[in-house]
N, C-alpha and C positions, 0 to 999 in steps of 0.2 A: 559529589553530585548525587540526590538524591531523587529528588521530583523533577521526572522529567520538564514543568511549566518552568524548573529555573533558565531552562533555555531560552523561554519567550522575556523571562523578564534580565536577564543579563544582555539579550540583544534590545529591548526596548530601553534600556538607560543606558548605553553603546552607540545604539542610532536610532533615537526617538523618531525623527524625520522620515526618518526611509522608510519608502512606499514596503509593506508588507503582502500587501495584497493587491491587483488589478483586477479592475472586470468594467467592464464597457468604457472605458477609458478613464475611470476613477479611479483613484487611489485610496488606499486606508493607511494611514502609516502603524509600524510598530508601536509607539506610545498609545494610538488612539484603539489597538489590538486589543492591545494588555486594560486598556481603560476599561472598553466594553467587556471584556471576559471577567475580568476583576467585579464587575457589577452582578456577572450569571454566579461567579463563585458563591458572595455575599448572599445573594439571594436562594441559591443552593442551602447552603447551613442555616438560613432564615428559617427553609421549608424542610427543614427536619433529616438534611441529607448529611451526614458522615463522612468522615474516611473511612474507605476503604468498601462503600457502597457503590452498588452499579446504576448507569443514567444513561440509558441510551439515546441513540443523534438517529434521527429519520429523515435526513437532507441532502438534496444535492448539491453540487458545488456551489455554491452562493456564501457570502463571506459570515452569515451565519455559521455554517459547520466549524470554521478556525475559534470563531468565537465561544460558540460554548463547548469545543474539544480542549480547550485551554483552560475555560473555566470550572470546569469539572475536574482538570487535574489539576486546577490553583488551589480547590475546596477538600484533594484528598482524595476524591470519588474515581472509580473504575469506569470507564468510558466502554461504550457497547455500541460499537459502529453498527449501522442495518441496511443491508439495499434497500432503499426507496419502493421498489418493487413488489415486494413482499406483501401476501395475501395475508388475510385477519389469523387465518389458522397457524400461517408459522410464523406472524407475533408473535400469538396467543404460544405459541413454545417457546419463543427467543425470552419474551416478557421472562415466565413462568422459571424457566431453566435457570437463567442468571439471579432474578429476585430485581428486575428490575425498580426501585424506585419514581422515577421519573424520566421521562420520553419528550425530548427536544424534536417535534416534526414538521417538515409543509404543511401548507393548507392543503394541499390535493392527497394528500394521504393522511390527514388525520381522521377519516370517516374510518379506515381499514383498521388504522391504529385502537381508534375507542373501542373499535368489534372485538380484536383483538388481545387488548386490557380487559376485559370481564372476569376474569378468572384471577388474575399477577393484583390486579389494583392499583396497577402502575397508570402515575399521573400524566396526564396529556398534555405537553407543554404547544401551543402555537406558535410560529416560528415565521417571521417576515425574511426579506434579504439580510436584516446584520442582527437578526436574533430576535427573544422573542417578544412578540407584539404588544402593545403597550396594554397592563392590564393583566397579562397574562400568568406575569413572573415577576414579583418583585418582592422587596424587604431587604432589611440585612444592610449591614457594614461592605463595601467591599472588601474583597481580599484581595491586595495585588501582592502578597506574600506567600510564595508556595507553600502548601502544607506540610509536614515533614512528613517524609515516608520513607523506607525501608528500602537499599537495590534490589530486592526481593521479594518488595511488593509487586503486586499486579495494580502494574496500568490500563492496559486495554485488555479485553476479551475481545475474539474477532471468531464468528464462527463460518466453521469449515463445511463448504458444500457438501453436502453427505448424500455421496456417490452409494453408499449402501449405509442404510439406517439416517435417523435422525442425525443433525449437523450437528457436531463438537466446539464445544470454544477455546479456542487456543489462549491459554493466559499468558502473555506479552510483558515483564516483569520492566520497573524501571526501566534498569539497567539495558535489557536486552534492548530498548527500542533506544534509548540513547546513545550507545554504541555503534548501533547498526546505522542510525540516520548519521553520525559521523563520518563515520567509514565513507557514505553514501555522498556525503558532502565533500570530503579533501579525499582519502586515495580512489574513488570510480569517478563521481562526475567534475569535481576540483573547481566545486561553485564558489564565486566571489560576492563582494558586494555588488560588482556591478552588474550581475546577471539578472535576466528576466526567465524564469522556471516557465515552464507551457504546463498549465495544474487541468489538465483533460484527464489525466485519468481520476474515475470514482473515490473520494477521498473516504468513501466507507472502505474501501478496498488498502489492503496494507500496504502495496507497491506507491500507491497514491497516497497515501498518508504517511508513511514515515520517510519515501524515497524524494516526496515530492514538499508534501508541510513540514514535516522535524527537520529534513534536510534541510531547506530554504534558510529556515527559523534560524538551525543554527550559522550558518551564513552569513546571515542577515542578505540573503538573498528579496527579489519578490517575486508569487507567487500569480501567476495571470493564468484568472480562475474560467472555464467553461461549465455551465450549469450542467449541462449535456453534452458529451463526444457527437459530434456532427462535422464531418470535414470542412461540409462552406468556412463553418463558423473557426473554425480549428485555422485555418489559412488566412481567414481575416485578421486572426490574434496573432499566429504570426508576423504575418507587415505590419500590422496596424502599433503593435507592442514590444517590434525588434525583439521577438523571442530567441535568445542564445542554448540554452537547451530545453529540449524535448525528451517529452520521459510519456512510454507508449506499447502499446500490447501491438504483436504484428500486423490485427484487423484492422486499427488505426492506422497504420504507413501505410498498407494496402489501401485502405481509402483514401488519404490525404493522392497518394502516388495518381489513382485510378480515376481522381476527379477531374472532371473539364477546366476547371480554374487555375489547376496547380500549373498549367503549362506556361503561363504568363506570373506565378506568382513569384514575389521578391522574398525570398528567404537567405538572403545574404548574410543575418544577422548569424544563422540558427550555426553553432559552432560544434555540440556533441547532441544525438541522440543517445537515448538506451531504452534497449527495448529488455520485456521480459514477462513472465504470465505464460505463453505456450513455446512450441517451437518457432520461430523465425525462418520464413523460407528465405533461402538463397537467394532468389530472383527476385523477390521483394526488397531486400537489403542491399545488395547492385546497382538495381534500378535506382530505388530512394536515394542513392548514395551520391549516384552520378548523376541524375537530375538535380539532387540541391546543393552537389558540392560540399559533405558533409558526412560524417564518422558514425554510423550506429554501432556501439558498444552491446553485444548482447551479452544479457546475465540470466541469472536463473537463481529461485527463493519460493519458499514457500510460506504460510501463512506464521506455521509454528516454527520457522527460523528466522522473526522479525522484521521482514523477509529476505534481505540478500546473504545468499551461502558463497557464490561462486560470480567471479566477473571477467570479460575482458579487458583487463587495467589499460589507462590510457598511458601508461611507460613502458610498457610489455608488449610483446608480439601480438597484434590481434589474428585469432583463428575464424574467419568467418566459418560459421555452419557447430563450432561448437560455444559452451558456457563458459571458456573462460577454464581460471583457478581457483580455487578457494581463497576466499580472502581474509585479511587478518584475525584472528581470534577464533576463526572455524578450520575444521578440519573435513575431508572428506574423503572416503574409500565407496569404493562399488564392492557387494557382497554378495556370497552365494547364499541360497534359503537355509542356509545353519550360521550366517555370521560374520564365514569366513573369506576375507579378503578374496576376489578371485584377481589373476593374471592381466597385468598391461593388457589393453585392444580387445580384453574379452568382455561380453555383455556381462552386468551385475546389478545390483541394487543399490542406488544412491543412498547411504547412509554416514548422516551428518552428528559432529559433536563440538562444540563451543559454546560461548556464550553466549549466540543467540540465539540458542534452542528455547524454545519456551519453556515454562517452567512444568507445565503440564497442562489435560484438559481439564475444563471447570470441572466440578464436581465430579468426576470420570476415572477412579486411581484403574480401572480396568482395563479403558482403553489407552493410557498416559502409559499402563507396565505392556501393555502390546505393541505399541508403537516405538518405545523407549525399553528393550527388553537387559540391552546391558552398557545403558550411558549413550547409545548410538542411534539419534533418533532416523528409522528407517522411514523414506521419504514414497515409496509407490512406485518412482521413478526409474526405468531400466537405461542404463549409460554406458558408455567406455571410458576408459583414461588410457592416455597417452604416456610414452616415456616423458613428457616435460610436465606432468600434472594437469593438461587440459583436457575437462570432460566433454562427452558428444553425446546428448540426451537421443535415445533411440527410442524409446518410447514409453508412456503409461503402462505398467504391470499389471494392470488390470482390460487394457487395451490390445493387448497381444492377441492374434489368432494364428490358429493352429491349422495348420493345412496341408494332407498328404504327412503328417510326422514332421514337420518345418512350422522353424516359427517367422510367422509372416508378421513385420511391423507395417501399421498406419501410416507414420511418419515416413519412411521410407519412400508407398506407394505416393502421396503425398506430395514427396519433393518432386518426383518425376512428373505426375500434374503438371504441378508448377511451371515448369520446363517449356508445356505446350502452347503457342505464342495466342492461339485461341480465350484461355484461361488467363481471367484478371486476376 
C-alpha cells in the first residue's frame, strides 16, 4: 500500500452502496465519494498541481472536506488541513511556510483567506456543501486511480499550535496515517460495516481525521458529519442516526453529559466512546458512562505521532484516569532531561518511537533534531508508568508550577475541582 486514497477506492469497489457519509439525514455512498473526489483530483493536475504539492482544505465538517482530502491524495498532492478560524496573518504563514498551491474554503472565510494569500499566491478555491462551487474548479480527466507514491512520502502537513514561536507542520508520511487509522479501526475502536461514526470532532484536526475519516474509510464504516461540535445538535445525531461509536475531546462529554436534553435522550445505540486531546476528568467519564450505559475508552496521541501512541484496548483491563498502553508498532518510556529511562511510578517525560512518528517538521531539520534528539520523539508530556505498562498523564512540561520548591501539577488541582458537586 502506497497512497493512502487506495483505502477509499478498495472500500468503494467493496461497497459502492454503503452510506459513506451522513449529515442531515442524507447519505453519500462510497462510489458517489470516490466519484466527486476523482472529479477534484482531475481538475487538480488540470490546474497545474503535482505530486507531491501542498493544497490546503479551509472547511468545516461538511462532506466537502472528505471530498477534496481524497482528491488531493488521488492527484499525489500534500493535504494542509486549517482551522476555519484562522485570521488573514496566520494564513498568510500557513500559505507562505508550506508553498501552498491551492486553498479549498467556505464562503465565510474566503474574505480572510484572499487577505491572507497576497504574499504565497495561493489559489482561492470556493467551496459549497460537497465541494467546490460550480465555476470554480474545473477541467481535467478524473482520476479515480491513486497516484503512486512512496511509504515515505508526506501525506498530510498538520501544523502544531505553537505554544512558543510560530506553529510547526508535522509531516504525516503514508505510511504513518495508514497504520495508525488501522490500528484505530480493528485493535481500539473494532469498527464494522455496520457502524455509524459520530464525525463532531474537527476533521482539520488529526484525532478527527485519521481516527474518525481514514478509520471509517477503512471500515467501510459511515461517518455522520456535524458541521460544528454543539451538544443539541451532537444528541440529535445521536437518536436521530443510531450513533454506535463516539470519538470526542473531554469538553464534548461534559457538554453532551451537562445539557438539559441529554436527560430524556435515547442513546442506546451508542456502543464505544473514546476520548482523547487533553486529560479526561474522572467525574466526567463515570457520570457519561452511567448515564448512557456505555464504555469511554481513554487514549492519548499527538499531532506528530499520527495520532494514536497509547490506548485503553477494548480486551485489556481498562484503567480509568490513565492512557492506556502503547499500542502496536509504538513504543513508549517516560525520561529524565538527559534521555534516560527513569523508575516505574516516577514522573518522566513521555517519549515515543515507531512508526507513527512523523517523519519530521516541514522545512524545520532544527526543530525535527530537537524534538527527535536520538530516534525518540519527546512528547512535552510529563507521566508515570506502571508495573503493567499503563501510562497516567500528570501533566504539560511546560504547565508545571513551582511552589515553595514542589512541583505543583494543574491536572491534579483540576481533578479535585472536579469532585465538587457545585462544578459542571
Amino acid at each position: 500500500m502506497t497512497n493512502l486514497a487506495t483505502n477509499l477506492t478498495t472500500t468503494a469497489a467493496q461497497h459502492p452502496d454503503q452510506d459513506a457519509l451522513r449529515v442531515n439525514g442524507q447519505g453519500v455512498t462510497y462510489s458517489q465519494l470516490l466519484g466527486m473526489a476523482a472529479t477534484v483530483a482531475g481538475a487538480l493536475r488540470a490546474n497545474g498541481v503535482e505530486p507531491g504539492d501542498r493544497v490546503a482544505i479551509i472547511l468545516p465538517n461538511v462532506p466537502a472536506f472528505p471530498v477534496v482530502y481524497w482528491g488531493v491524495l488521488l492527484a499525489g498532492g500534500i493535504v494542509v488541513p486549517m482551522n476555519p478560524l484562522l485570521k488573514s496573518g496566520e494564513i498568510d504563514f500557513f500559505f507562505t511556510n508550506s508553498g501552498a498551491k491551492v486553498a479549498f474554503v467556505w464562503p465565510d472565510f474566503v474574505g480572510e483567506a484572499t487577505k491572507g494569500a497576497q504574499n504565497s499566491g495561493t489559489r482561492i478555491v470556493e467551496c459549497g456543501p460537497m465541494g467546490p462551487v460550480a465555476g470554480a474548479f474545473e477541467g481535467g480527466e478524473p482520476i479515480s486511480e491513486p497516484t503512486e507514491r512512496a511509504d515515505d512520502d508526506t501525506a498530510i502537513i498538520l501544523y502544531t499550535s505553537g505554544t512558543t514561536g510560530r506553529p510547526k507542520g508535522a509531516e504525516l508520511t503514508h505510511t504513518n496515517v495508514n497504520l495508525n487509522a488501522q490500528r484505530s479501526a480493528t485493535t481500539i475502536q473494532e469498527v464494522t460495516l455496520d457502524d455509524i461514526v459520530m464525525g463532531c470532532l474537527p476533521l482539520f484536526h488529526v484525532f478527527g481525521l485519521v481516527v474518525g475519516l481514514n478509520a471509517a474509510t477503512i471500515a467501510g464504516a459511515s461517518l455522520a458529519l456535524i458541521p460544528r461540535f454543539d451538544p443539541e445538535a451532537a444528541i440529535e445525531v445521536i437518536e436521530k442516526e443510531r450513533v454506535t461509536i463516539m470519538q470526542g475531546v473531554p469538553t464534548m462529554y461534559a457538554a453532551i453529559l451537562n445539557h438539559p436534553r441529554s436527560d430524556g435522550m435515547d442513546a442506546s445505540s451508542l456502543r464505544t466512546c473514546v476520548s482523547g486531546g487533553s486529560a479526561l476528568p474522572l467525574e466526567v467519564m463515570r457520570a457519561f458512562e452511567q448515564k448512557f450505559n456505555c464504555v469511554i475508552l481513554e487514549g492519548y496521541g499527538l499531532s506528530e505521532t499520527s495520532p494514536v501512541a497509547s490506548f485503553n484496548m477494548p480486551d485489556r483491563e481498562r484503567k480509568p484516569g490513565t492512557i492506556g498502553i502503547a499500542i502496536p508498532g509504538c513504543e513508549m518510556r517516560c525520561v529524565d532531561l538527559d534521555g534516560n529511562t527513569v523508575p516505574n511510578g516516577e514522573v518522566g517525560e513521555i517519549a515515543i518511537r515507531g512508526d507513527n512518528v512523523m517523519k519530521g517538521y516541514w522545512r524545520n531539520p532544527e526543530a525535527t533534531a530537537e524534538s527527535i534528539p536520538d530516534g525518540w520523539f519527546r512528547t512535552g508530556d510529563l507521566a508515570t508508568m506502571d508495573d503493567e505498562g499503563y501510562f497516567t498523564i500528570v501533566d504539560r512540561k511546560k504547565d508545571m508550577i513551582l511552589r515553595g520548591g514542589m512541583n505543583v501539577y494543574p491536572r491534579e488541582v483540576e481533578e479535585v475541582i472536579y469532585t465538587h458537586p457545585d462544578v459542571l
